[in-house]
Phi, psi and omega in degrees: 000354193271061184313303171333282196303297160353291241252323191260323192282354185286319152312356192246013169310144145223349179209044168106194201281157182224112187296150183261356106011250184319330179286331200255006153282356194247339208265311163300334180315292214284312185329325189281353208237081200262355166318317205262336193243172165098000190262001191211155159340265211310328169296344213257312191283292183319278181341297193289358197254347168264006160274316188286318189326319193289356183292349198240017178268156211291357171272311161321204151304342190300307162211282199338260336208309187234079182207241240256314178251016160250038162304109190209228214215031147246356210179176189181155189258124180241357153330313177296145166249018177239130173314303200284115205198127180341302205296334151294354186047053177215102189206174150219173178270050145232042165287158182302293238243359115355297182252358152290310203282321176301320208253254174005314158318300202266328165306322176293311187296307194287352195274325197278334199309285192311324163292336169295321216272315197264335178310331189250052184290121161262031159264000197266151193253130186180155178283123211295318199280343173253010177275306192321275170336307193272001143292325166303289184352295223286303164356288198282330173261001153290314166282019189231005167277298199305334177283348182266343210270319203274305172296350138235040166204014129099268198241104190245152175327169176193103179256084187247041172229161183280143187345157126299300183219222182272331167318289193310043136335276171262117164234139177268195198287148163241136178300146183306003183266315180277331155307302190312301152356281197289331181304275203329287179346309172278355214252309207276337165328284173255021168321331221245358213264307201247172209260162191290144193291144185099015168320294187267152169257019162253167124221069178272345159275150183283170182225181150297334179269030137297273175309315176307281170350302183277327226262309175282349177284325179305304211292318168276026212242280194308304188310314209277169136356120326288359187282346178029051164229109179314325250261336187245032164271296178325349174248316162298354186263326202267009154255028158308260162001281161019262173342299186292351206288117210286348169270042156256327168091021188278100165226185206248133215276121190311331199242090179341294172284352179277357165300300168290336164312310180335303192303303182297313155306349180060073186230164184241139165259047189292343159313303186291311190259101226277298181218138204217148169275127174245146181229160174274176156273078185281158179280308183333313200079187183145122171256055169246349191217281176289177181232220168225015176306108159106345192245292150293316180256130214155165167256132201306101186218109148239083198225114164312312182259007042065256184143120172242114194243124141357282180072031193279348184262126148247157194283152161269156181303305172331297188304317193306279189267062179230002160294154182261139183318141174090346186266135199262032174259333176313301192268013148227353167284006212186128119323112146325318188239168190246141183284121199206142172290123182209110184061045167087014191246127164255194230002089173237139178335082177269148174280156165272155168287195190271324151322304234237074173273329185255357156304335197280165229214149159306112174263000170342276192243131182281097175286021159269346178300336195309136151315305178263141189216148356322162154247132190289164177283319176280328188244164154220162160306335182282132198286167146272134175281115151284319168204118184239165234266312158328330175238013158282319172288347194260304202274355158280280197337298159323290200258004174286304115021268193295295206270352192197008173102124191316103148272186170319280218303259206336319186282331180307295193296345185263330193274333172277022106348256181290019156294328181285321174256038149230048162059032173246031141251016155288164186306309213220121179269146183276305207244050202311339158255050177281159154253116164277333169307159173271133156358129179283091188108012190276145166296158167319326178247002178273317188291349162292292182311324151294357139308319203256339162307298186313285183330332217248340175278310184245004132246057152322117174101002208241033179052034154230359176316302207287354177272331166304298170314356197234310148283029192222339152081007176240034189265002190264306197282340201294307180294351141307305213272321186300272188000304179285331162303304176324280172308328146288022167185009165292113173315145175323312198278346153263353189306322188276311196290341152298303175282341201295311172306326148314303182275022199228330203284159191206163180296336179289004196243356143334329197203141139329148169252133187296135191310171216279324213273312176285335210279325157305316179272353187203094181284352163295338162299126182264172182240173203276153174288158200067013187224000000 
């Protein structure tokens, strides 16, 4: 599935096939040399492709990212057999996959700093419009590393030329403002850089409607929680807007759950699903290359040919049941059923009873749908979505909302959302006279809480709640008050492992504590407070 990658390396043969695995284990080194790269296509494509490679490593998206550190108050790990765990928010700063997730970033960043550094060679021989495109790349995932980089650990180093030597170390914290600054910078740079979406027949690469995207997700990042200057729903509304302009081609796939088959089938949506983490098929397995989407997070099945998944993410009750009756997202965001033998047929569909709300799992992508075969035990093939077209309409509504008031345009952009998700946009709707709309006539702020119910509903499970929760300034009272529900009503066999990250979370779990490991090495650094 790892199209991105394939698609650039496939230009960088000069002397027969190069597996991409091995190639791309090679690449930083030679990467440090820029004397050996930069003079043809094929160099400028091998280079970019090792800005993008950090996205699918197991510190990354692969798992940490939408795992271990997307822990909220729809779903909890029920794998660990340990309190102390990221997902619990019982951790210091010398968890493993902290300071991996820290380095892996800043690898991604120092790989684009050197390719930005080299790109405008005026020896390089290449064609102007994809010389253009792969500076919008490198442009656009250096700010969309410092943003990942910024949204947890607040004020990070802020590097934007590549090392001089091995010395070249201590740089202390630059504040979160001015990072926010240059990411927008970078963002709109390449906004003006990269090709219009349908460009590609993947979308693991970026388009403008990527940067337009991301770009409003920042800008509410900025308005929100801790920088609070409102002053950028207006700038999130209007690279909403972009997005929505219908000569872009962005509409919402009529059929909820076929998003995610897609994924599991390796089939592309670029309407709906604008940028996606591309993962391969290895015969091996391996998560440097597949990932762990359907697998850790997944419905519990172990029968290998099946598809055999964890199920390590379980739903909280609270989430479960805060759906509204008739919404089909539920019950494919959240399994009904359990995989089970029934008259000699195995896996066959068992229902859970009505109890047994926190046996059930993030059901997003389903590995019987998965495609590719054999299938690993540990891996899977399956993309992750970044950004779909769907929360581009919720993140216009949200600042449309804030600067100017529940309007038409705003109820518009939210109720089509949920036309979809109470199914009347099938052929055949279960319910053709249902009402979806929202509620009519809400004030600003009863229609902000329905904006922010809706995200949660309809990307669940998709790395972004707990960050929604955290620039919304209500993620401390939300994981409290969940704990304390858990424990006071949660079956025994779920209880501890439900609650902890709740009764655990403090003003200090706002932020990463910068790892242990970097806090040695770059004596310019201070470390966040309380860690």
């Amino acid at each position: 599935m790892k199209r991105i990658i394939y698609s650039l390396l496939a230009l960088s043969t000069l002397t027969g096939a190069v597996g991409c695995k091995k190639f791309l284990e090679k690449l930083p080194t030679d990467f440090v040399s820029p004397e050996n790269y930069f003079k043809n296509e094929t160099d400028v494509m091998t280079a970019l492709a090792g800005v993008y490679d950090v996205m699918g490593k197991t510190n990354t998206y692969s798992r940490t990212m939408i795992f271990e550190n997307d822990i909220s108050d729809e779903g909890f790990n029920s794998l660990s057999s340990s309190p102390i765990d990221l997902s619990f928010n019982n951790f210091d700063a010398s968890h493993g996959g902290i300071n991996n997730m820290w380095n892996l970033l800043y690898q991604g960043i120092n790989r684009a700093n050197m390719f930005l550094q080299n790109i405008d060679n005026a020896d390089l021989v290449m064609d102007e419009a994809k010389r253009k495109a792969a500076k919008g790349d490198a442009l656009f995932l250096r700010a969309y590393y410092y943003f990942v980089l910024t949204s947890n650990w607040g004020d990070v180093p802020l590097r934007l030329k590549p090392p001089v030597d091995a010395t070249d170390v201590n740089i202390g914290r630059t504040a979160t403002a001015t990072i926010m600054e240059q990411i927008v910078k970078d963002m709109e740079a390449a906004a003006e850089l990269l090709p219009v979406s349908g460009t590609y027949a993947h979308n693991g690469r970026v388009t403008k409607s990527t940067a337009w995207g991301i770009l409003a997700r920042v800008n509410l990042k900025w308005a929100g929680e801790p920088l609070k200057n409102t002053d950028k729903f207006a700038e999130a509304k209007k690279w909403a807007e972009k997005v929505m302009d219908p000569a872009n081609g962005h509409v919402l796939n009529p059929d909820y759950k076929q998003i995610f088959i897609n994924h599991s089938a390796d089939k592309y949506d670029i309407k709906e699903c604008i940028w996606e983490v591309e993962f391969s098929k290895l015969s091996t397995g391996g998560q440097e290359e597949e990932g762990s989407i359907g697998v850790i997070t997944g419905i519990p099945n172990s029968n290998k040919e099946f598809g055999y998944s964890y199920g390590a993410l379980h739903v909280q009750a609270s989430y479960y049941n805060s759906f509204e009756a008739g919404d089909l997202r539920r019950d494919w965001t959240i399994n009904p059923f359990y995989y089970g033998t029934v008259g000699g047929v195995a896996n066959s569909k068992v229902n859970y009873s009505a109890s047994q709300i926190y046996n059930r799992c993030n059901a997003k992508w389903r590995r019987e749908y998965e495609t590719a075969t054999p299938k690993n035990v540990n891996t899977s093939p399956i993309n992750f979505p970044l950004l779909r077209y769907a929360d581009v309409l919720l993140m216009y509504a949200e600042a449309e909302n804030e600067v100017n008031g529940p309007t038409t345009e705003a109820y518009n952009a939210i109720n089509a959302v949920r036309k979809r998700a109470f199914g009347l946009t099938l052929t055949t709707p279960p319910d053709p006279a249902v009402v979806y709309e929202l509620t009519p006539g809400l004030d600003a702020s009863d229609f902000r809480a329905a904006v922010r119910m809706e995200r949660t509903h309809e990307l669940g499970f998709e790395a972004l709640r707990k960050f929604d929760l955290i620039r919304w300034g209500i993620y401390l009272s939300t994981m409290n008050v969940l704990g304390a529900q858990v424990n006071a009503t949660a079956p025994a066999e779920w209880k501890l492992r439900a609650s902890l990250a709740g009764v655990n979370a403090a003003e200090r779990h706002l932020l990463l504590p910068i790892p242990s490991a970097e806090m040695s090495l770059n004596k310019a650094l201070i470390q966040n407070p309380e860690w």
